[in-house]
NULUMTI-77146 format. One record per residue: x, y, z of N, C-alpha, C in turn; residue number from 1. Coordinates in nm, 3 decimals, m for minus. Example, Ala and Ser with C-alpha at 12.3 -4.5 7.8 and 13.67 -1.06 7.14 Angstrom:
NODE / n_c1 / n_c2 / n_c3 / ca_c1 / ca_c2 / ca_c3 / c_c1 / c_c2 / c_c3 / numi
NODE / 1.319 / m0.569 / 0.780 / 1.230 / m0.450 / 0.780 / 1.320 / m0.330 / 0.780 / 1
NODE / 1.285 / m0.225 / 0.708 / 1.367 / m0.106 / 0.714 / 1.290 / 0.003 / 0.787 / 2
***
This chain:
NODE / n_c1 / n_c2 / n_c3 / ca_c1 / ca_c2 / ca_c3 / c_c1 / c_c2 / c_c3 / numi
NODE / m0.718 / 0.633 / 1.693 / m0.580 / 0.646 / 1.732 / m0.523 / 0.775 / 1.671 / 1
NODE / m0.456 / 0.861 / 1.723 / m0.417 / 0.984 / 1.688 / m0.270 / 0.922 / 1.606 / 2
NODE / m0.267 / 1.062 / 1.506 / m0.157 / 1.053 / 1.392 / m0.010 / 1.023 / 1.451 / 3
NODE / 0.026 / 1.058 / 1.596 / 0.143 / 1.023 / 1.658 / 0.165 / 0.916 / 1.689 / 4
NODE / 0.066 / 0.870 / 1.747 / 0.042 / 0.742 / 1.773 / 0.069 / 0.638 / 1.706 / 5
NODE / 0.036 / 0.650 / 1.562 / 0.007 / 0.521 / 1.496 / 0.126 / 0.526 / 1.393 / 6
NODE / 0.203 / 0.653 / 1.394 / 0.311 / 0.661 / 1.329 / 0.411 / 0.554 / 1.417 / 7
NODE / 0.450 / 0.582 / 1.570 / 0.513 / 0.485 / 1.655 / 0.504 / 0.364 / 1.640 / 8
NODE / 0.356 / 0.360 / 1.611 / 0.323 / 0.181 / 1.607 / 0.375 / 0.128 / 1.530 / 9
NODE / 0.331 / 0.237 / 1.348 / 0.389 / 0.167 / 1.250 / 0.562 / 0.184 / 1.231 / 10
NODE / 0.672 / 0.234 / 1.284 / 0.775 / 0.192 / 1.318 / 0.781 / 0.105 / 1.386 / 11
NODE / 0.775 / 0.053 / 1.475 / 0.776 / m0.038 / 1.554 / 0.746 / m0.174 / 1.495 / 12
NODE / 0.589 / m0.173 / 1.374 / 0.546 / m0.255 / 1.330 / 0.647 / m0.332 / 1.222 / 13
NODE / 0.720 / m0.178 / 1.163 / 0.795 / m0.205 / 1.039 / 0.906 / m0.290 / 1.075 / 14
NODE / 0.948 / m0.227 / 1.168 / 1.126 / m0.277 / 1.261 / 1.164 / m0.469 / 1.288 / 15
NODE / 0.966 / m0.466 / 1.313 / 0.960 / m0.595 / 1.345 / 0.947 / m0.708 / 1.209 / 16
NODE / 0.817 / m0.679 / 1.147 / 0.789 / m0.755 / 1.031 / 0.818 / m0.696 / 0.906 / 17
NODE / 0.900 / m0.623 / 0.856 / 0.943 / m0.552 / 0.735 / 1.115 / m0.504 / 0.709 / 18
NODE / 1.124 / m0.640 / 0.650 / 1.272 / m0.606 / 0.651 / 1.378 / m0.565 / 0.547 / 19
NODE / 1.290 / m0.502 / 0.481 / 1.307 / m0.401 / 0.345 / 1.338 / m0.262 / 0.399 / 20
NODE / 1.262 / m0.215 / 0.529 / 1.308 / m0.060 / 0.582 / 1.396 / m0.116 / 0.700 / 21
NODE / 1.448 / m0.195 / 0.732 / 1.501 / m0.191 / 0.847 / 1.645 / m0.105 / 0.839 / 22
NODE / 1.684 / m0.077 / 0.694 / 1.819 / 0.038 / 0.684 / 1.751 / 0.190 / 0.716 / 23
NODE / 1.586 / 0.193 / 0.696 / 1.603 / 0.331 / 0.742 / 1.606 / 0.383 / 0.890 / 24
NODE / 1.682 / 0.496 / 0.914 / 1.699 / 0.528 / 1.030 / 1.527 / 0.601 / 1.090 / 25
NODE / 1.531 / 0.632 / 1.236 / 1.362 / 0.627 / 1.245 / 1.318 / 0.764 / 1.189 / 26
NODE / 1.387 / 0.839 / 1.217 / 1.341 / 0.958 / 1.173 / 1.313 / 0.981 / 1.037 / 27
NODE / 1.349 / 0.896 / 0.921 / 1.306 / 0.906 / 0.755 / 1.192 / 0.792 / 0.793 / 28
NODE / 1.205 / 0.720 / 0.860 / 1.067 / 0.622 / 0.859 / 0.942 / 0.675 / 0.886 / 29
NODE / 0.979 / 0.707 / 1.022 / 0.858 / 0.804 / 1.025 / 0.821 / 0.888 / 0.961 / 30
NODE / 0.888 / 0.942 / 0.896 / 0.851 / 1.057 / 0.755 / 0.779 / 1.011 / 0.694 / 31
NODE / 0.851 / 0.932 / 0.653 / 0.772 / 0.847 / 0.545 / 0.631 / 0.823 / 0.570 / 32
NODE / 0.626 / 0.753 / 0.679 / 0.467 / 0.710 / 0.736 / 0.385 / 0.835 / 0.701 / 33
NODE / 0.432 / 0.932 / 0.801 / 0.334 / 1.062 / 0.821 / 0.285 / 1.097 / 0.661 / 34
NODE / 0.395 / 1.112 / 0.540 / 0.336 / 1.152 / 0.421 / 0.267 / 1.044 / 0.338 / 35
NODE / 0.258 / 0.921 / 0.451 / 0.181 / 0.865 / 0.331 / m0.011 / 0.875 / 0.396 / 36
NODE / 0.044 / 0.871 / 0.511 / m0.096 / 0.846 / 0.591 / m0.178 / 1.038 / 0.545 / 37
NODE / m0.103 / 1.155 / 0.562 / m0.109 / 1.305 / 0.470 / m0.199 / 1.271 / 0.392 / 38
NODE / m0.131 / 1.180 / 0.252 / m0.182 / 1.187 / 0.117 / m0.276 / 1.083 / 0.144 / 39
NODE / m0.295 / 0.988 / 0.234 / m0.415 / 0.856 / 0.165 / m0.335 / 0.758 / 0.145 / 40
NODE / m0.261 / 0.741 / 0.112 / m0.206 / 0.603 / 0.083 / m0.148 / 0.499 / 0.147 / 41
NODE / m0.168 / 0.538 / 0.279 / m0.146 / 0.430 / 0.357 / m0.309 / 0.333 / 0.414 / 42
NODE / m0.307 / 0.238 / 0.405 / m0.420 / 0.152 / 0.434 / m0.422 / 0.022 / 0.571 / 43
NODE / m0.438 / 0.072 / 0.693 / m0.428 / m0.007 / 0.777 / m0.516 / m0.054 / 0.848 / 44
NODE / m0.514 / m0.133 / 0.931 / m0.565 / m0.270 / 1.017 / m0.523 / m0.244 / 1.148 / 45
NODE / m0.594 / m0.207 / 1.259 / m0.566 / m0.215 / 1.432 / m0.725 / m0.289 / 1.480 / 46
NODE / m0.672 / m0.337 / 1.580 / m0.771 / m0.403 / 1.695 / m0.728 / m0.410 / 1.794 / 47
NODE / m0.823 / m0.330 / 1.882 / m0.821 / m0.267 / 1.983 / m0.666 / m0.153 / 2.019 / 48
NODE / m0.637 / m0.089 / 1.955 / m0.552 / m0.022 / 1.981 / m0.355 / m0.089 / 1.914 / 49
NODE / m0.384 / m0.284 / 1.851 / m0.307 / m0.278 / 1.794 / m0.286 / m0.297 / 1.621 / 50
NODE / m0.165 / m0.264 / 1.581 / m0.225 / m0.273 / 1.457 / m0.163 / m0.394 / 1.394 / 51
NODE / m0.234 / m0.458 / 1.293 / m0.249 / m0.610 / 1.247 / m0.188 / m0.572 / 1.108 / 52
NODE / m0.159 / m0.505 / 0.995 / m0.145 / m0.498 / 0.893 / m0.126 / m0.367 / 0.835 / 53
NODE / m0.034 / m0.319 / 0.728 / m0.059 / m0.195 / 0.622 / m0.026 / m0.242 / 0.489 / 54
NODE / m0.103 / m0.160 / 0.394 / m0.065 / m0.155 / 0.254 / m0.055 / m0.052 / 0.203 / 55
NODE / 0.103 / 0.017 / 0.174 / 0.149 / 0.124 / 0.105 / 0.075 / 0.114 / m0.015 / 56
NODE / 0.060 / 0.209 / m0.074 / 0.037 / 0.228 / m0.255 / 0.068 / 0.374 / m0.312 / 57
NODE / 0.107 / 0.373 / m0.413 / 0.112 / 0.511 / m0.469 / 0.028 / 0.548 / m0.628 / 58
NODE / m0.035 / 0.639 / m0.645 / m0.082 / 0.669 / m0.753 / m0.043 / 0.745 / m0.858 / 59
NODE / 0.065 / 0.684 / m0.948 / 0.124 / 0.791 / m1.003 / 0.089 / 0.771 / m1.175 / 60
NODE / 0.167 / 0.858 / m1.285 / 0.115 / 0.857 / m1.389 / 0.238 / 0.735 / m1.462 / 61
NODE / 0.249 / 0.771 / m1.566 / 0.321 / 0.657 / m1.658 / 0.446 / 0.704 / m1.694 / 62
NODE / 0.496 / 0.880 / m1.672 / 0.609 / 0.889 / m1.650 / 0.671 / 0.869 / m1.519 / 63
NODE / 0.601 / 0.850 / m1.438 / 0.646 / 0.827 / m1.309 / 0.673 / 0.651 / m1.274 / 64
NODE / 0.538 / 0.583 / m1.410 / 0.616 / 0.469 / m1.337 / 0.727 / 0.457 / m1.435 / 65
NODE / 0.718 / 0.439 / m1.549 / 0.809 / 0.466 / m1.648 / 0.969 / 0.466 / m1.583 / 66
NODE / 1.024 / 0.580 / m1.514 / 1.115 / 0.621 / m1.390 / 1.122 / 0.558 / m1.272 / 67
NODE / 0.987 / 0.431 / m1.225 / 1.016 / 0.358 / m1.116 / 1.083 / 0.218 / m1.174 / 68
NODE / 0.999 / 0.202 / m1.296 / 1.055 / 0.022 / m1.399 / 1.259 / 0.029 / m1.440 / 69
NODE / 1.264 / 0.181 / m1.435 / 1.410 / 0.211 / m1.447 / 1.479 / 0.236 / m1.332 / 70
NODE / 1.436 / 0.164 / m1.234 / 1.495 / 0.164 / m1.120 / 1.550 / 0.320 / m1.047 / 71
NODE / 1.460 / 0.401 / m1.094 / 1.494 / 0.561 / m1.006 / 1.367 / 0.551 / m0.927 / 72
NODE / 1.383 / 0.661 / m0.799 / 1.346 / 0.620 / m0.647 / 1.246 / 0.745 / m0.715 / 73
NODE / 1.102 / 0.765 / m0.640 / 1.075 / 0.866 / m0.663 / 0.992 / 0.961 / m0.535 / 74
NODE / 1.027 / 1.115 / m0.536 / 0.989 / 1.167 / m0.429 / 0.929 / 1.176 / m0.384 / 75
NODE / 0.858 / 1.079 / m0.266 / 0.729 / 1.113 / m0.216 / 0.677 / 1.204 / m0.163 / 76
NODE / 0.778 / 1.305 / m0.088 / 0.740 / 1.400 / m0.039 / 0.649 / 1.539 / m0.121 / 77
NODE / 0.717 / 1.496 / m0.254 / 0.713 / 1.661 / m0.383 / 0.684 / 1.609 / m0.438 / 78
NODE / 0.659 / 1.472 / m0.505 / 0.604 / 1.407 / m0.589 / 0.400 / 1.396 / m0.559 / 79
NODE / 0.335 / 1.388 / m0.684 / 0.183 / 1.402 / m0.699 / 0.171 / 1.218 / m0.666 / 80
NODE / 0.151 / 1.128 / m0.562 / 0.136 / 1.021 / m0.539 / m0.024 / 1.019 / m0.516 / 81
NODE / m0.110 / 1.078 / m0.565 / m0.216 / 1.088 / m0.517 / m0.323 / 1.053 / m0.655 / 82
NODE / m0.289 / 1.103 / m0.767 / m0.389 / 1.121 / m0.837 / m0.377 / 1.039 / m0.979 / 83
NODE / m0.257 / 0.951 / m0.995 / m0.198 / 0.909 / m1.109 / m0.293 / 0.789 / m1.156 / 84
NODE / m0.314 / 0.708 / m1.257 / m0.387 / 0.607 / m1.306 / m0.350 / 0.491 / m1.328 / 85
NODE / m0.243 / 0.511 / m1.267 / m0.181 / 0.377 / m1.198 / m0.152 / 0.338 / m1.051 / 86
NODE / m0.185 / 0.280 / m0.972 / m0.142 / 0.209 / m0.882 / m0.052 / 0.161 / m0.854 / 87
NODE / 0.024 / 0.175 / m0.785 / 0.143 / 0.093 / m0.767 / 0.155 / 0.049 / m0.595 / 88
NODE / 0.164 / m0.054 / m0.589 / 0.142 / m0.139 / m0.427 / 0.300 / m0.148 / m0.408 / 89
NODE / 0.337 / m0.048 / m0.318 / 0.468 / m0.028 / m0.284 / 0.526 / m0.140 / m0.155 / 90
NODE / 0.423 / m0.168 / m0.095 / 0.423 / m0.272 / 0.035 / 0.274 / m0.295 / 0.108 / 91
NODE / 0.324 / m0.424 / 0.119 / 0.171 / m0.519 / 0.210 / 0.259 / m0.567 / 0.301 / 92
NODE / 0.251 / m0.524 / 0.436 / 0.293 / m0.626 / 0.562 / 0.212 / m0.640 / 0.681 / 93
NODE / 0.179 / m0.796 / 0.697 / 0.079 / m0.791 / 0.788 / 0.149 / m0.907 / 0.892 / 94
NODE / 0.085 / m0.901 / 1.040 / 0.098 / m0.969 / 1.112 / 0.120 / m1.110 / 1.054 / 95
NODE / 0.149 / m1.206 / 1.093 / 0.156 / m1.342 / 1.082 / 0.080 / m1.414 / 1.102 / 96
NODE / m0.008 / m1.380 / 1.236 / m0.087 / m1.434 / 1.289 / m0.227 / m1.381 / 1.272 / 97
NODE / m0.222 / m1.268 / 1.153 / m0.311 / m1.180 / 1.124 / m0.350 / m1.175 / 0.952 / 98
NODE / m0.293 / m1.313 / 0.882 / m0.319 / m1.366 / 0.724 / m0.416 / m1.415 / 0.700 / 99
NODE / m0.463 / m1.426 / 0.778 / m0.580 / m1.506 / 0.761 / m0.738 / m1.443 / 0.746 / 100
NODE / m0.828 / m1.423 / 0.690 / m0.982 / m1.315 / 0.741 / m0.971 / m1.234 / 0.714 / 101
NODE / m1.033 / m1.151 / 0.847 / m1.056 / m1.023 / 0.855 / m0.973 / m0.910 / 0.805 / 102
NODE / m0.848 / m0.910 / 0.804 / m0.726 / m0.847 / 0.786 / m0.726 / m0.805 / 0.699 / 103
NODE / m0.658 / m0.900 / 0.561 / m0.655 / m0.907 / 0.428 / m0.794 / m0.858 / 0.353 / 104
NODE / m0.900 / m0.921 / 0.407 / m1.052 / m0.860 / 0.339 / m1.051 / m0.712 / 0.351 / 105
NODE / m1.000 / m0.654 / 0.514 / m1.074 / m0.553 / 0.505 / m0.967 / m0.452 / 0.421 / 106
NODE / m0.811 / m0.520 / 0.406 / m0.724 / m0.450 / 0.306 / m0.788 / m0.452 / 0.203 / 107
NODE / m0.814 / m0.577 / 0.134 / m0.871 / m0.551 / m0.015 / m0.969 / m0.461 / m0.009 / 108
NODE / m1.058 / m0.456 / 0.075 / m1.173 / m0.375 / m0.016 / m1.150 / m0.231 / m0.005 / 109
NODE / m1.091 / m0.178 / 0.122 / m1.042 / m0.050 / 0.094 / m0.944 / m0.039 / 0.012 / 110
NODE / m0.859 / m0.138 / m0.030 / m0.778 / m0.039 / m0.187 / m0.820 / m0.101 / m0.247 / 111
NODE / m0.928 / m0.137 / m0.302 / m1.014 / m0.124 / m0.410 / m1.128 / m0.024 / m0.419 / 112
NODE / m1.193 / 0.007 / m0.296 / m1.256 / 0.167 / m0.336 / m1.178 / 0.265 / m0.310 / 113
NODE / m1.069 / 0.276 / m0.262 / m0.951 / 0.383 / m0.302 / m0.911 / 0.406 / m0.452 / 114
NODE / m0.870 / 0.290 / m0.527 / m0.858 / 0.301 / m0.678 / m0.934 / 0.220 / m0.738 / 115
NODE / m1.060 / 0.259 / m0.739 / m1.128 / 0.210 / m0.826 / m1.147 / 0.293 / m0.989 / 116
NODE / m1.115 / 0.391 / m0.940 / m1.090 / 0.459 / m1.070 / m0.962 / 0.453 / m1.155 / 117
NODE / m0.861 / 0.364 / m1.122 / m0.742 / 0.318 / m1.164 / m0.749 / 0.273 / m1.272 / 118
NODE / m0.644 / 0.283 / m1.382 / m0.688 / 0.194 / m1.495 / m0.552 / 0.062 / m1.450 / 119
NODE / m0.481 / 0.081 / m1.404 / m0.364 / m0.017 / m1.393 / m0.353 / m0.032 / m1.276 / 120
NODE / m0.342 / m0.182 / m1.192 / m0.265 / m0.168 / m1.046 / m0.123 / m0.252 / m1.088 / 121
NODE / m0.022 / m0.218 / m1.073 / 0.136 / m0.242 / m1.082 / 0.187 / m0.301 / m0.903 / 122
NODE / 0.190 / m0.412 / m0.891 / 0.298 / m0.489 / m0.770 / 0.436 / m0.515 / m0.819 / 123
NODE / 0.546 / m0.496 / m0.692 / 0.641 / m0.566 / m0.759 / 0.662 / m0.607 / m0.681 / 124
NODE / 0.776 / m0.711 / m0.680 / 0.757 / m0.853 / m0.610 / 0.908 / m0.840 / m0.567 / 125
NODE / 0.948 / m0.799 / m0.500 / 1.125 / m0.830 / m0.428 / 1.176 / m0.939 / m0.424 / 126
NODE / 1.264 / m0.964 / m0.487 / 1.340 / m1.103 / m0.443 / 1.321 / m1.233 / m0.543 / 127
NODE / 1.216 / m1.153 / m0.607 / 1.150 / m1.259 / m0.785 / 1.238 / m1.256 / m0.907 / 128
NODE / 1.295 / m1.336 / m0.954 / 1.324 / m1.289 / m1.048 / 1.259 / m1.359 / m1.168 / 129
NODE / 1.156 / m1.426 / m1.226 / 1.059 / m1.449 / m1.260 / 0.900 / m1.362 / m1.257 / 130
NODE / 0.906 / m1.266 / m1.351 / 0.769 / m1.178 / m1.345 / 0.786 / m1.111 / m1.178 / 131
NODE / 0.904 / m1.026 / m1.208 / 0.922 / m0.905 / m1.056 / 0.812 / m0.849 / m1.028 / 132
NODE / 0.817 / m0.771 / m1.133 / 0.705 / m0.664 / m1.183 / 0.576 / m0.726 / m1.267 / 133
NODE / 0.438 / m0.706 / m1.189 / 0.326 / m0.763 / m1.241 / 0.232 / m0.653 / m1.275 / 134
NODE / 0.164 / m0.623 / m1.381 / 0.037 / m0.497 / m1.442 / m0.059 / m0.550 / m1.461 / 135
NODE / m0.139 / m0.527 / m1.413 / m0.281 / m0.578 / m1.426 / m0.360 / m0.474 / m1.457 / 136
NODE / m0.513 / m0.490 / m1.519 / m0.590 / m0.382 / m1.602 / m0.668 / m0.381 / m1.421 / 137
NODE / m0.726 / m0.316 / m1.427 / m0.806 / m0.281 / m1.272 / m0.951 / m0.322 / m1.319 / 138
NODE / m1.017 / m0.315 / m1.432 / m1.111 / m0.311 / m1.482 / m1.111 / m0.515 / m1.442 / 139
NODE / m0.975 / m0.554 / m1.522 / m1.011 / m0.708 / m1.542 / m0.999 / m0.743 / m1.400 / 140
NODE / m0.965 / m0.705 / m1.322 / m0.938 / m0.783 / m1.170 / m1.083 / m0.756 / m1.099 / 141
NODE / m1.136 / m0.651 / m1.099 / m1.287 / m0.638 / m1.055 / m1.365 / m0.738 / m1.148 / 142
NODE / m1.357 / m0.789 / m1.250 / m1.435 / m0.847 / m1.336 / m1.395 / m0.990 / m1.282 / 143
NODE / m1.304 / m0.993 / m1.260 / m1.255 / m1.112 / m1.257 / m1.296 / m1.204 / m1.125 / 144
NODE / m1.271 / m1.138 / m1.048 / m1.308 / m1.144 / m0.871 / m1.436 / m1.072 / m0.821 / 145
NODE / m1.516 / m1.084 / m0.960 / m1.669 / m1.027 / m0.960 / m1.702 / m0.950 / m0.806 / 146
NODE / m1.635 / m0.870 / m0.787 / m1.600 / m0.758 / m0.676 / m1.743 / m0.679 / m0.680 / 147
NODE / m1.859 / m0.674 / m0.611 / m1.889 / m0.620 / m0.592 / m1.889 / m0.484 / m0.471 / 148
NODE / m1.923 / m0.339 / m0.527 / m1.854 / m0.269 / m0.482 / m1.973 / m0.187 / m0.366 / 149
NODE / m2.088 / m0.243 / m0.342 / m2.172 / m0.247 / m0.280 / m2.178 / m0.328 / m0.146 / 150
NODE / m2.104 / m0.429 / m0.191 / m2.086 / m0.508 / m0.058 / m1.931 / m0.472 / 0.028 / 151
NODE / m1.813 / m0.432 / m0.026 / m1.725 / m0.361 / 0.067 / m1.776 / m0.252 / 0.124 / 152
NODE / m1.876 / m0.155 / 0.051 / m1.923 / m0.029 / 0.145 / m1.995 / m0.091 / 0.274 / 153
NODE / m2.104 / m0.179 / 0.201 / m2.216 / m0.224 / 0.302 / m2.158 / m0.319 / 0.401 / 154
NODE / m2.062 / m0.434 / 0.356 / m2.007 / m0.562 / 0.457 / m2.082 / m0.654 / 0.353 / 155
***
């Protein structure tokens, strides 16, 4: 699917099942998309031409998250989201009818050989107010979910 393409979709996708961007107008949405899909950090799911799922993430350092835990926004555009040693899972939205399998597997294992070199993956949780914000070591979650990283390459 070409980069125009799947930018449309994923507005469209967002408009529908994501109702955290529904204040942005399309033209910052789509921005948005294009620089994340640019840098890597967008992680998605289509069959046959539709798409079933994405998971935003950003990779930034510890002053950056440091500046996200204090509730400041940070620039994705000029900002280094690429190379930081932390993870941060900015959004997971997937079909409804698409939670189940294939979807979710084939999310996990690509952002897990995306940051596997991570020392931290950071979620935060909207709408929690009980443990919002969750840090996990990356090391213990592969250990943990005895992830082998041979079998996401291979199937």
């Amino acid at each position: 699917m070409e980069q125009k393409d799947l930018i449309l979709q994923l507005r469209k996708f967002s408009r529908e099942f994501d109702c955290v961007k529904n204040d942005l107008s399309d033209d910052v949405l789509d921005r948005c998309h294009e620089n994340l899909l640019n840098k890597s950090r967008l992680i998605y799911v289509e069959n046959n031409g539709e798409l079933l799922g994405y998971t935003e993430s950003w990779r930034i350092n510890y002053e950056q998250f440091g500046r996200r835990l204090c509730g400041e926004r940070l620039d994705l555009e000029k900002e280094d989201i690429q190379s930081g040693k932390i993870v941060y899972i900015n959004n997971v939205t997937i079909r409804p009818d698409a939670r189940k399998g294939l979807t979710i597997k084939f999310m996990r294992n690509q952002f897990y050989l995306q940051n596997i070199d991570c020392e931290y993956v950071v979620g935060e949780r909207n709408g929690k107010k009980h443990r919002p914000v969750i840090v996990l070591k990356m090391r213990d979650i592969l250990a943990e979910k005895a992830i082998n990283t041979e079998e996401m390459i291979h199937g």
